[in-house]
CHARMM-style PDB file with segment names, atoms N, HN, CA, C and O in Angstrom:
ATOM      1  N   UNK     1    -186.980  66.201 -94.813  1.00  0.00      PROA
ATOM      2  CA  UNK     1    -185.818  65.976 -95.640  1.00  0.00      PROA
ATOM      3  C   UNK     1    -185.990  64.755 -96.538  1.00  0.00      PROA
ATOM      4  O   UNK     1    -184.966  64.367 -97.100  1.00  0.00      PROA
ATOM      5  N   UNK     2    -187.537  63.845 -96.843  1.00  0.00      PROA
ATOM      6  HN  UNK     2    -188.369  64.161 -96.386  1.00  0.00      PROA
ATOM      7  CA  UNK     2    -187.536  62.688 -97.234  1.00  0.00      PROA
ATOM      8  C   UNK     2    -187.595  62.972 -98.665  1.00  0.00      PROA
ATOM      9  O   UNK     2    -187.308  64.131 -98.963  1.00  0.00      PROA
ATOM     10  N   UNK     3    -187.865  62.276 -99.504  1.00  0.00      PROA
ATOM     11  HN  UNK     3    -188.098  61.335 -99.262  1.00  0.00      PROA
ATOM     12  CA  UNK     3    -188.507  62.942-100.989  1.00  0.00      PROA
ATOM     13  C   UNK     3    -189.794  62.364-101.172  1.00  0.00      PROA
ATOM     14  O   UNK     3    -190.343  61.263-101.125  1.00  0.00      PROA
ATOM     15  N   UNK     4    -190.087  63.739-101.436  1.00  0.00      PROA
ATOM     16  HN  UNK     4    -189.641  64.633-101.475  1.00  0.00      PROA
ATOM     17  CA  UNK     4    -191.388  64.154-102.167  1.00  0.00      PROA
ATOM     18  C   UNK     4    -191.883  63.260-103.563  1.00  0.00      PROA
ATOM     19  O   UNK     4    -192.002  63.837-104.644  1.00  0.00      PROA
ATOM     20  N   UNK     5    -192.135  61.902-103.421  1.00  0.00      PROA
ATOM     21  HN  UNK     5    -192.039  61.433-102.543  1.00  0.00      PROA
ATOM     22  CA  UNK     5    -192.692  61.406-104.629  1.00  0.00      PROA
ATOM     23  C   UNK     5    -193.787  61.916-105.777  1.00  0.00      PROA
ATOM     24  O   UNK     5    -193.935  61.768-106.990  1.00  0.00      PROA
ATOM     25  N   UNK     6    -194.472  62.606-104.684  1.00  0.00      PROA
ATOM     26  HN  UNK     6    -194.352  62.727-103.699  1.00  0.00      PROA
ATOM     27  CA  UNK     6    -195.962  63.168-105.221  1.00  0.00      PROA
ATOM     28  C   UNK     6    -195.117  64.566-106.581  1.00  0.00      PROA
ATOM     29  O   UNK     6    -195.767  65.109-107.474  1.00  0.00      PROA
ATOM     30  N   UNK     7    -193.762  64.780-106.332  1.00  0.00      PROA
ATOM     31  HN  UNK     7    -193.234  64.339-105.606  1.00  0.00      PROA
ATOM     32  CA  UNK     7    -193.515  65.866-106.992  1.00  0.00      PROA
ATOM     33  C   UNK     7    -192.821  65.432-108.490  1.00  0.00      PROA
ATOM     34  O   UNK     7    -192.609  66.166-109.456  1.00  0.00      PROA
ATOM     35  N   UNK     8    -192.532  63.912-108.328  1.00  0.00      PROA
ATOM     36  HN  UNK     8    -192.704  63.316-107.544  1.00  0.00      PROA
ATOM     37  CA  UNK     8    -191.506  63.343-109.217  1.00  0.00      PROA
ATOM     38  C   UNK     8    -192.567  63.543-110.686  1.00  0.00      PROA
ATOM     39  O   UNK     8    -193.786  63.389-110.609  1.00  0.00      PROA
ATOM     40  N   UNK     9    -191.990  63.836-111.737  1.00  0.00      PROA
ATOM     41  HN  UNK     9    -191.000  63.962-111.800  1.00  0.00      PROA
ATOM     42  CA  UNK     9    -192.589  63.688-113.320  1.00  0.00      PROA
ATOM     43  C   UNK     9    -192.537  62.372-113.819  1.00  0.00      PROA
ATOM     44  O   UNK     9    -191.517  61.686-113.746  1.00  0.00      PROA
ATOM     45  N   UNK    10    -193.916  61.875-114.478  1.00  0.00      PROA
ATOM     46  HN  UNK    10    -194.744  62.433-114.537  1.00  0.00      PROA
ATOM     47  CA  UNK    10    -193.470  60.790-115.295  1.00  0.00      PROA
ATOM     48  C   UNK    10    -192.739  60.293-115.814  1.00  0.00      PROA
ATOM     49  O   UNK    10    -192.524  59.082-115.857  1.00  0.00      PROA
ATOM     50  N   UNK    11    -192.081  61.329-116.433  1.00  0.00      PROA
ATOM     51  HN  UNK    11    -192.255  62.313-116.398  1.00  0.00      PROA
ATOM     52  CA  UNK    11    -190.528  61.054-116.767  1.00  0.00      PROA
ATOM     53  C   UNK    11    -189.510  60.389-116.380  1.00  0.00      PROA
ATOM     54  O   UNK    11    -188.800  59.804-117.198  1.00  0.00      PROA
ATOM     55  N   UNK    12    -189.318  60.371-115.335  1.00  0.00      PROA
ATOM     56  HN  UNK    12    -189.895  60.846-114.671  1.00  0.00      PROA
ATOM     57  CA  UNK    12    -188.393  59.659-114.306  1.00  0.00      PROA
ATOM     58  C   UNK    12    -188.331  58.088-114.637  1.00  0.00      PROA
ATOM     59  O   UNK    12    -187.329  57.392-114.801  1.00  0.00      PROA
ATOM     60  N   UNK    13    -190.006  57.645-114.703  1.00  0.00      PROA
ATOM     61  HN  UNK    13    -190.820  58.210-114.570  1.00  0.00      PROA
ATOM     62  CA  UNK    13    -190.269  56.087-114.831  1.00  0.00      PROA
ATOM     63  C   UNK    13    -190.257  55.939-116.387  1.00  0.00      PROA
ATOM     64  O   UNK    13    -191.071  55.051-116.640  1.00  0.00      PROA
ATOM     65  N   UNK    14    -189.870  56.266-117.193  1.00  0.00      PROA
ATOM     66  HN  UNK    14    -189.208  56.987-116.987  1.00  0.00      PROA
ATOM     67  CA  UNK    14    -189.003  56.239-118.231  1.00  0.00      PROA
ATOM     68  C   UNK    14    -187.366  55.920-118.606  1.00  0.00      PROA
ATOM     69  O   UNK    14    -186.676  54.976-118.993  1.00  0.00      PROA
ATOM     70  N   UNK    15    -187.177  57.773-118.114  1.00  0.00      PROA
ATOM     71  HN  UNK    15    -187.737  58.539-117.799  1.00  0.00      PROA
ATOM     72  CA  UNK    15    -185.726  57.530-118.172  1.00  0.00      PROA
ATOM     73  C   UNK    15    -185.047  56.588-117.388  1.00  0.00      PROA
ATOM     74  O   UNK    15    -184.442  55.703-117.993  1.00  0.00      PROA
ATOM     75  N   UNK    16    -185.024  56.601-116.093  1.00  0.00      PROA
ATOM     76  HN  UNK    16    -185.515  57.320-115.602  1.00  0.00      PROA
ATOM     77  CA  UNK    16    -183.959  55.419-114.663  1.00  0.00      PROA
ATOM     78  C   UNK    16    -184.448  54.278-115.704  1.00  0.00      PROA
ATOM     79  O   UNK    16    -183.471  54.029-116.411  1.00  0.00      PROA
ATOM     80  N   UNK    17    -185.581  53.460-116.106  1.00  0.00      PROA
ATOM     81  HN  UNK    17    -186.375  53.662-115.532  1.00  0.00      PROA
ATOM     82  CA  UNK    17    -185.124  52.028-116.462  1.00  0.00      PROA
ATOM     83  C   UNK    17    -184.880  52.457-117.873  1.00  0.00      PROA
ATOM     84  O   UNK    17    -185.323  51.495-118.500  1.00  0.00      PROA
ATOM     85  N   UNK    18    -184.566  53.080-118.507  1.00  0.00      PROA
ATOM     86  HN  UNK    18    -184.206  53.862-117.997  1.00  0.00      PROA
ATOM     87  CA  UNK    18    -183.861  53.447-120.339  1.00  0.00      PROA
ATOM     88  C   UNK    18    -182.001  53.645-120.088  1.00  0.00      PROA
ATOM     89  O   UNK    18    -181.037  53.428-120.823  1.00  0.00      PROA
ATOM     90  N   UNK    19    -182.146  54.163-118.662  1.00  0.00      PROA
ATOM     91  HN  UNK    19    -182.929  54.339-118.065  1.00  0.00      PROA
ATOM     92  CA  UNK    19    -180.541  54.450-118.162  1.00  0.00      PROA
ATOM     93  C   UNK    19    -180.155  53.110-117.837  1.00  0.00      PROA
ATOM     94  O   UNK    19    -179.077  52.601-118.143  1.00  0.00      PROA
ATOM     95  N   UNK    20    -181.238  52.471-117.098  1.00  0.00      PROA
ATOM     96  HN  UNK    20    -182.114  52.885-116.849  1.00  0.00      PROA
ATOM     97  CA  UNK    20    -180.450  50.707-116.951  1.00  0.00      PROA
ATOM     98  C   UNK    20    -179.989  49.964-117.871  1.00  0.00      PROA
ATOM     99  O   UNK    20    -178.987  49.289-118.107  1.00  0.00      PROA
ATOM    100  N   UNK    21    -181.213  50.323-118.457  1.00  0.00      PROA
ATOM    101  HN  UNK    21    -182.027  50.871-118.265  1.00  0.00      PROA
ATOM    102  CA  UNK    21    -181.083  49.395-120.125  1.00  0.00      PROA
ATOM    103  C   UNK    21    -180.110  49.920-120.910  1.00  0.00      PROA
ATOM    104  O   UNK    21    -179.484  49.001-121.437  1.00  0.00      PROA
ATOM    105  N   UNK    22    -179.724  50.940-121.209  1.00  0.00      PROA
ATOM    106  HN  UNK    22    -180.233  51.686-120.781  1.00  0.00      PROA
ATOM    107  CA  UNK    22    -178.323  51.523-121.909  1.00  0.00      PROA
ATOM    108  C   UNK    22    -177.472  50.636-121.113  1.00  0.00      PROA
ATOM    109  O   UNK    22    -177.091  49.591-121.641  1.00  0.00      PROA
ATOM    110  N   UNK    23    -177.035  50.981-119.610  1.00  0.00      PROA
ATOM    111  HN  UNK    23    -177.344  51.830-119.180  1.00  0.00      PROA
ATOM    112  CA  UNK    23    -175.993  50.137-119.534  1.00  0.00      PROA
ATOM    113  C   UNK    23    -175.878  48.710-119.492  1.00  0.00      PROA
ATOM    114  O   UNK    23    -174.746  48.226-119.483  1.00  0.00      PROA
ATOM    115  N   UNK    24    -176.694  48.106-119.470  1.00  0.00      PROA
ATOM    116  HN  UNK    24    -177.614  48.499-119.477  1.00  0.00      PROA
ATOM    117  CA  UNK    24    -177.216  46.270-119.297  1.00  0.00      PROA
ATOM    118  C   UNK    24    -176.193  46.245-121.237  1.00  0.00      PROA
ATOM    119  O   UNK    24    -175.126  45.728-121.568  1.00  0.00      PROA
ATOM    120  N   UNK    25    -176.929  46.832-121.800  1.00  0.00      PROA
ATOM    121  HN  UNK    25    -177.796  47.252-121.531  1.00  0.00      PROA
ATOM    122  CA  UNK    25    -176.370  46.704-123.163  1.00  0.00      PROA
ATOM    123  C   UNK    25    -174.817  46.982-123.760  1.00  0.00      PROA
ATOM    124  O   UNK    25    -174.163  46.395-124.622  1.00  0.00      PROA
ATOM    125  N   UNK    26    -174.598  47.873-123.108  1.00  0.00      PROA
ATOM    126  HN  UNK    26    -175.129  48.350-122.408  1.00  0.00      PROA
ATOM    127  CA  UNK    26    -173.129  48.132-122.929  1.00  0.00      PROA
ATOM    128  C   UNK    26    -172.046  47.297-122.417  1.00  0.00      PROA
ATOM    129  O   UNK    26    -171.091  47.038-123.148  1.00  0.00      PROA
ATOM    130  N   UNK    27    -172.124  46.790-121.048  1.00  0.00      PROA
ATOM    131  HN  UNK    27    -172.901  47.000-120.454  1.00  0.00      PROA
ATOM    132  CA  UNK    27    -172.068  46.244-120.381  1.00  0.00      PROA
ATOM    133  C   UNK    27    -171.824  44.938-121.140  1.00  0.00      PROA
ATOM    134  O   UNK    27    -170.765  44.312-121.109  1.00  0.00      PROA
ATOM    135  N   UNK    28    -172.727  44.656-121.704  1.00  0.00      PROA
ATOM    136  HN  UNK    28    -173.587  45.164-121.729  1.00  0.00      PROA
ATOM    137  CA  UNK    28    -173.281  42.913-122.511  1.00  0.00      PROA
ATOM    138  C   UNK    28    -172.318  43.242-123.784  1.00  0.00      PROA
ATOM    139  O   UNK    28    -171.845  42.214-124.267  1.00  0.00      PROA
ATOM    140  N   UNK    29    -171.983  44.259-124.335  1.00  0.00      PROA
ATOM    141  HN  UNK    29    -172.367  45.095-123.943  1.00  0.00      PROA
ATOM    142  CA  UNK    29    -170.889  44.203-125.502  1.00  0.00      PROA
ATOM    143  C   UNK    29    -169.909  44.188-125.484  1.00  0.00      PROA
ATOM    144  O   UNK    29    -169.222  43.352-126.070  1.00  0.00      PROA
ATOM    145  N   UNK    30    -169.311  45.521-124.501  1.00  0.00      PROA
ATOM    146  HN  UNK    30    -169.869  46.200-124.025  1.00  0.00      PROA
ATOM    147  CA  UNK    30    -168.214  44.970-124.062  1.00  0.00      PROA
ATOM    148  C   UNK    30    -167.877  43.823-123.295  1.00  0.00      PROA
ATOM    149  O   UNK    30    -166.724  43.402-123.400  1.00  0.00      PROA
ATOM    150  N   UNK    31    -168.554  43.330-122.657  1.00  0.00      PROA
ATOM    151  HN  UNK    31    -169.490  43.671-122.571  1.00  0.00      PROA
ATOM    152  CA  UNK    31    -167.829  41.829-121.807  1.00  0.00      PROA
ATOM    153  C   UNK    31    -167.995  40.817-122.941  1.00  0.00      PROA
ATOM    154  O   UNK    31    -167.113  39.959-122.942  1.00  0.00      PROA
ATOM    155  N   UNK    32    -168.892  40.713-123.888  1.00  0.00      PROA
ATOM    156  HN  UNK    32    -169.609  41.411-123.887  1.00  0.00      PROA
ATOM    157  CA  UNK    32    -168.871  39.811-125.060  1.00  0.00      PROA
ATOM    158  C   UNK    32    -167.536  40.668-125.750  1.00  0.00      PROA
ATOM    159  O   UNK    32    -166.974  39.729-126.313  1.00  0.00      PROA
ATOM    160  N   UNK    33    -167.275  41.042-125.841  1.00  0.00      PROA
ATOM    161  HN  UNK    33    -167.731  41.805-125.383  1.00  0.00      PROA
ATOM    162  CA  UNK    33    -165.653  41.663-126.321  1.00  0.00      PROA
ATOM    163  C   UNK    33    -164.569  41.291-126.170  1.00  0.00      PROA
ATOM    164  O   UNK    33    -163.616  40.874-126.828  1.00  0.00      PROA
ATOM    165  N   UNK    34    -164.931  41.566-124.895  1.00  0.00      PROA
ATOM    166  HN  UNK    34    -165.706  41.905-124.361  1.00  0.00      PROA
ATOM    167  CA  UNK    34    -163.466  40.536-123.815  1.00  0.00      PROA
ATOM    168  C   UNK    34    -163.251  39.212-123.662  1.00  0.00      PROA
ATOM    169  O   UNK    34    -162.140  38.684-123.606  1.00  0.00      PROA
ATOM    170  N   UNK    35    -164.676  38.470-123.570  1.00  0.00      PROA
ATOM    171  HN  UNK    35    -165.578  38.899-123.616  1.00  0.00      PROA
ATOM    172  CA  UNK    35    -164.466  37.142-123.548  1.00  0.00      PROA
ATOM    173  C   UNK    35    -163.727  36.426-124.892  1.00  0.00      PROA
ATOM    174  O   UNK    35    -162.850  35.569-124.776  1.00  0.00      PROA
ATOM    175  N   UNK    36    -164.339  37.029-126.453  1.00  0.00      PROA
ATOM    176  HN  UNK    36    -165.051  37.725-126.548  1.00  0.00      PROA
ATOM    177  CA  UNK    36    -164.467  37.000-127.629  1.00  0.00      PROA
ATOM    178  C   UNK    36    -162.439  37.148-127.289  1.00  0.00      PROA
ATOM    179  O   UNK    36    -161.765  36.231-127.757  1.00  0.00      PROA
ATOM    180  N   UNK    37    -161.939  37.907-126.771  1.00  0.00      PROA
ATOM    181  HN  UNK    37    -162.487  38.652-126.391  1.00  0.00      PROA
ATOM    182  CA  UNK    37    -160.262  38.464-127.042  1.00  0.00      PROA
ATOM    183  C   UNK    37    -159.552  37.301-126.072  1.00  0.00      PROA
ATOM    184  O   UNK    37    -158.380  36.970-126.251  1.00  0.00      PROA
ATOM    185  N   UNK    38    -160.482  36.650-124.909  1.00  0.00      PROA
ATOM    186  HN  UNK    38    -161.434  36.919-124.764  1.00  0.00      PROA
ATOM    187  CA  UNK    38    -159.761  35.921-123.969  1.00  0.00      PROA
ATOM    188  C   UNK    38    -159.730  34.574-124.950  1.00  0.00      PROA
ATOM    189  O   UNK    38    -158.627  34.039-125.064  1.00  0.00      PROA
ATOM    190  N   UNK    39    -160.896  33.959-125.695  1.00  0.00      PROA
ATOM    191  HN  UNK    39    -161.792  34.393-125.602  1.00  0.00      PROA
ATOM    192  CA  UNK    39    -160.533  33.178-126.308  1.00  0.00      PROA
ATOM    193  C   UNK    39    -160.091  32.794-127.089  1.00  0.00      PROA
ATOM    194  O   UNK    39    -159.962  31.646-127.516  1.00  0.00      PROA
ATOM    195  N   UNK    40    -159.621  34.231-127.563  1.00  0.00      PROA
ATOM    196  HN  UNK    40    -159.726  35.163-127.217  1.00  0.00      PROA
ATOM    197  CA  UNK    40    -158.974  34.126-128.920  1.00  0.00      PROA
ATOM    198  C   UNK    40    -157.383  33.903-128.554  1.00  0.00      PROA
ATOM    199  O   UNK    40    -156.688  33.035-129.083  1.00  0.00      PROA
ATOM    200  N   UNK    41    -156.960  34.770-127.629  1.00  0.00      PROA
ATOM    201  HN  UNK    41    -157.524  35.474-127.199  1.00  0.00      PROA
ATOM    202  CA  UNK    41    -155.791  34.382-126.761  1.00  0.00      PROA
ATOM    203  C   UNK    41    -155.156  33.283-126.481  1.00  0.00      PROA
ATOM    204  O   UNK    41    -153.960  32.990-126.512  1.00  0.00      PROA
ATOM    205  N   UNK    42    -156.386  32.536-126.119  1.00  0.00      PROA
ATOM    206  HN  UNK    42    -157.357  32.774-126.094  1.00  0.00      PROA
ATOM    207  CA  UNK    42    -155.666  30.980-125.315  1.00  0.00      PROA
ATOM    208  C   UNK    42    -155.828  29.982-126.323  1.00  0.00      PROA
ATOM    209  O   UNK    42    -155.545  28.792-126.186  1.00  0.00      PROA
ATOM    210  N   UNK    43    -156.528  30.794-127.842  1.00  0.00      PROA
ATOM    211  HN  UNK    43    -156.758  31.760-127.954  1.00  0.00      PROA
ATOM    212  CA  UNK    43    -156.309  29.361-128.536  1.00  0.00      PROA
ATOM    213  C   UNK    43    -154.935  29.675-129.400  1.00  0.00      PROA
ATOM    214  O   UNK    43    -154.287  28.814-129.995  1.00  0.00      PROA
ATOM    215  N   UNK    44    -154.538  31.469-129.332  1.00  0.00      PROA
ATOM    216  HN  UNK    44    -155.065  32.169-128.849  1.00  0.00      PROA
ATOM    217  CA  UNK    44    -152.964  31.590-129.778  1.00  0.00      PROA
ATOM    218  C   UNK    44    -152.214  30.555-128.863  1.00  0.00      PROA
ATOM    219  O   UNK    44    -151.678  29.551-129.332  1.00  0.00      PROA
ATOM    220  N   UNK    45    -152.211  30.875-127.495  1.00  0.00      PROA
ATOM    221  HN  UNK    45    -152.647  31.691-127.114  1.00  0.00      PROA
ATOM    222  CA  UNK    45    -151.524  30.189-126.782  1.00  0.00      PROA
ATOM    223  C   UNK    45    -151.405  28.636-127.045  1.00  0.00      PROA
ATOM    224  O   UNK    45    -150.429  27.887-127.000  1.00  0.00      PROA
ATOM    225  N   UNK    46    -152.646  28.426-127.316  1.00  0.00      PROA
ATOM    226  HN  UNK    46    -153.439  29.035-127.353  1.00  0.00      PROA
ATOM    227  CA  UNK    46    -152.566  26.507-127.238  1.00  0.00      PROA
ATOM    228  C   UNK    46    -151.829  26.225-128.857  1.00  0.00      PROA
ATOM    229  O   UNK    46    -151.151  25.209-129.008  1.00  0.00      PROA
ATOM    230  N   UNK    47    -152.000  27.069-129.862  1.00  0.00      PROA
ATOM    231  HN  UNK    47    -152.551  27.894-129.739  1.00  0.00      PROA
ATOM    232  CA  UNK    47    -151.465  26.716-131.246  1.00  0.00      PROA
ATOM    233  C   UNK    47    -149.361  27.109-131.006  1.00  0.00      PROA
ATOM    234  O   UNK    47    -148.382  26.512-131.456  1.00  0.00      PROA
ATOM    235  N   UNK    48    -149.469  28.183-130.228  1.00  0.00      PROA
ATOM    236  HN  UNK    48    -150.263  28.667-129.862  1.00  0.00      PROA
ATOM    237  CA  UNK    48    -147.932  28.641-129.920  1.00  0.00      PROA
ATOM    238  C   UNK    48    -147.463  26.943-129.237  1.00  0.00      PROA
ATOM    239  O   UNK    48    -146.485  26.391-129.743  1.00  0.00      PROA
ATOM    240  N   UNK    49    -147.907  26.535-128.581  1.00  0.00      PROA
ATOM    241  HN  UNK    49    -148.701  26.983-128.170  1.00  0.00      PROA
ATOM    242  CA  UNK    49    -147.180  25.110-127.870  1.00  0.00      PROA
ATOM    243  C   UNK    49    -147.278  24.290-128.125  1.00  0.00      PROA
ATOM    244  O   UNK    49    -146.884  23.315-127.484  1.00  0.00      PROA
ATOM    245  N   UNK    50    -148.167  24.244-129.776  1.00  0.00      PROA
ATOM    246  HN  UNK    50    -148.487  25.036-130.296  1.00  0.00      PROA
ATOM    247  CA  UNK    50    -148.454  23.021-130.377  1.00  0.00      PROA
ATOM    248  C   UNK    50    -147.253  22.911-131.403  1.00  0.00      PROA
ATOM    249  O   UNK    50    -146.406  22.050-131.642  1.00  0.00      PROA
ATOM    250  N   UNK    51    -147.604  24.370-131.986  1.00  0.00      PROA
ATOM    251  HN  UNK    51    -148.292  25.069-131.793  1.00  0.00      PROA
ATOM    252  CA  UNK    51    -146.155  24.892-133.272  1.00  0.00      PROA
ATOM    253  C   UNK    51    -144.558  23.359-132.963  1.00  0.00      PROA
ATOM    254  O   UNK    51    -144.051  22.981-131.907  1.00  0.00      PROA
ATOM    255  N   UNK    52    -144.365  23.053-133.986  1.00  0.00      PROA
ATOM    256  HN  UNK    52    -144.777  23.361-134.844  1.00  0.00      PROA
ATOM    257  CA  UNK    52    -142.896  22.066-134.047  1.00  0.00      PROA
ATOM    258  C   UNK    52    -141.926  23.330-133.396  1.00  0.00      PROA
ATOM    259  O   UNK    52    -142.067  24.408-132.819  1.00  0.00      PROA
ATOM    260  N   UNK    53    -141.108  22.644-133.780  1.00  0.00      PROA
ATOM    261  HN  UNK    53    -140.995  21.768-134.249  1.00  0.00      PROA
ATOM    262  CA  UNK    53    -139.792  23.709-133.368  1.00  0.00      PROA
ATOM    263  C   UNK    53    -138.944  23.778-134.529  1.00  0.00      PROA
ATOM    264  O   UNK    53    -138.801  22.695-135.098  1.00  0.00      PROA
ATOM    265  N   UNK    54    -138.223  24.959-135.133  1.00  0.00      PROA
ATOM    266  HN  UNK    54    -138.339  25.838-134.671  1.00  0.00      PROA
ATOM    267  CA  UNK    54    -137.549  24.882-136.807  1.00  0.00      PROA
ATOM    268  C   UNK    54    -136.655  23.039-136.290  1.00  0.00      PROA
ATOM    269  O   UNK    54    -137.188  22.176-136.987  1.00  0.00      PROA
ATOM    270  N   UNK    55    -136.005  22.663-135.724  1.00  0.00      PROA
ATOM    271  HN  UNK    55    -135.572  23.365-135.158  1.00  0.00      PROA
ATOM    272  CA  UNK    55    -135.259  21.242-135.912  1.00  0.00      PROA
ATOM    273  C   UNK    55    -136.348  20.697-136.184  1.00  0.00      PROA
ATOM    274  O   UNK    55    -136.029  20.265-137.291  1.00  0.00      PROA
ATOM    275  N   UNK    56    -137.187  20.437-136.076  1.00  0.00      PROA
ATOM    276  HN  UNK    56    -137.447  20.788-135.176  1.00  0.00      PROA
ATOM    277  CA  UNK    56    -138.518  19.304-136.144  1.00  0.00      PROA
ATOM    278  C   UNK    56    -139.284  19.591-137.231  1.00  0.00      PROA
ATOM    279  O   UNK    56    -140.073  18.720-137.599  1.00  0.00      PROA
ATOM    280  N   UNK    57    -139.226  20.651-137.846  1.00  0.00      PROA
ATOM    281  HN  UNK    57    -138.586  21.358-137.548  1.00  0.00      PROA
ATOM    282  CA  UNK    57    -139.879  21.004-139.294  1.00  0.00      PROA
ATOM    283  C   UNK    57    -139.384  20.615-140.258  1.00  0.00      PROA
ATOM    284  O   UNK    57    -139.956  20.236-141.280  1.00  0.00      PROA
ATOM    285  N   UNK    58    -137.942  20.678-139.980  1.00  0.00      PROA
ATOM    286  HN  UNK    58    -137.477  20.985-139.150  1.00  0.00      PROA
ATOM    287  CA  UNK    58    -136.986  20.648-140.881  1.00  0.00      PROA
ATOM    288  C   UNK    58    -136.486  19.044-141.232  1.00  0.00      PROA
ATOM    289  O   UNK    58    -136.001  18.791-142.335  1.00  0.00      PROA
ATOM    290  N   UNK    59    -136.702  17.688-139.887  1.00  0.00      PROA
ATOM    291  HN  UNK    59    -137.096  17.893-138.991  1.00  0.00      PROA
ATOM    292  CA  UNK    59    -136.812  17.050-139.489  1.00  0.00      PROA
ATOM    293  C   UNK    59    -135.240  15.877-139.468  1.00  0.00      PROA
ATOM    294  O   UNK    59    -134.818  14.825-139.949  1.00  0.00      PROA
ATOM    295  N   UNK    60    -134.991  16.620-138.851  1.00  0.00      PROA
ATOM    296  HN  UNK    60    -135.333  17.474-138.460  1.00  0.00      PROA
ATOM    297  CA  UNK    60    -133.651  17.112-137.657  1.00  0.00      PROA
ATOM    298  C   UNK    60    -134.217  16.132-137.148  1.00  0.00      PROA
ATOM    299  O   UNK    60    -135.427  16.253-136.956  1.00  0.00      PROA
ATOM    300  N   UNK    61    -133.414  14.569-136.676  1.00  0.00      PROA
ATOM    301  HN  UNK    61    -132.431  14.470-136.832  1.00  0.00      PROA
ATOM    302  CA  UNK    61    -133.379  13.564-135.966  1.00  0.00      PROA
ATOM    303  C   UNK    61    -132.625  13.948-134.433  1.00  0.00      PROA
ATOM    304  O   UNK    61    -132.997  13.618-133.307  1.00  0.00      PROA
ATOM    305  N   UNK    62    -131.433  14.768-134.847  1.00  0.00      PROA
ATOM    306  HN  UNK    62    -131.131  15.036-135.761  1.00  0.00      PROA
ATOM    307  CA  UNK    62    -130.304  14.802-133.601  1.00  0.00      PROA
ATOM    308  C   UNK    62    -131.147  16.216-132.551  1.00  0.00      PROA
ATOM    309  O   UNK    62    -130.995  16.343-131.337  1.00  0.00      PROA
ATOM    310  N   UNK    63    -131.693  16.793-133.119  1.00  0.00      PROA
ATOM    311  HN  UNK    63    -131.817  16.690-134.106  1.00  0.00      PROA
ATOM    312  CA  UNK    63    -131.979  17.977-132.361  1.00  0.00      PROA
ATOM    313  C   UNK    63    -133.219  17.526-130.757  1.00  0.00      PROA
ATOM    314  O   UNK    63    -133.308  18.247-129.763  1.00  0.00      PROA
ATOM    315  N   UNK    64    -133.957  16.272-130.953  1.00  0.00      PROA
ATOM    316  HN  UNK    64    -133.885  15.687-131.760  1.00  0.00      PROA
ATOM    317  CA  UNK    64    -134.803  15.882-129.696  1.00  0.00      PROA
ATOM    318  C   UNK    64    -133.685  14.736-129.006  1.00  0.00      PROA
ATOM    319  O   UNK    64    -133.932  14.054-128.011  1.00  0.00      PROA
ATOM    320  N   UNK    65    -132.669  14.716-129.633  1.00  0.00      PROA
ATOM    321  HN  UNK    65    -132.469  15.269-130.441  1.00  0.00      PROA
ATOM    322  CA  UNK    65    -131.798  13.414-128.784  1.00  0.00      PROA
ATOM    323  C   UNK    65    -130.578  13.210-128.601  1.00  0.00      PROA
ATOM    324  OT1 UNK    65    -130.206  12.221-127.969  1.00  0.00      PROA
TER     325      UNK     65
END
């Protein structure tokens, strides 16, 4: 029930590491994707809590006091 190496085609040692390598690459774009969207995120976030507030633009003394 073991396998028969002696029967395997050259082929094999081709394709399995061309199938790795497709996904290694895939893999590597999309997660450069995600990271690329996470940081784009948290620098919305850090500019959203930097933003004045309309009293403070406008520069509204009574509105911080």
């Amino acid at each position: 029930m073991g396998v028969d190496f002696g029967h395997m085609h050259a082929g094999h040692f081709i394709f399995i590491p061309a199938v790795l390598l497709v996904g290694m690459v895939i893999g590597w774009i999309l997660g450069s994707r995600a990271a690329a969207d996470a940081y784009a995120a948290e620098l919305r976030k850090r500019e959203a809590r930097r933003a004045p507030t309309p009293a403070e633009s406008r520069g509204d003394r009574t509105a911080g006091s």
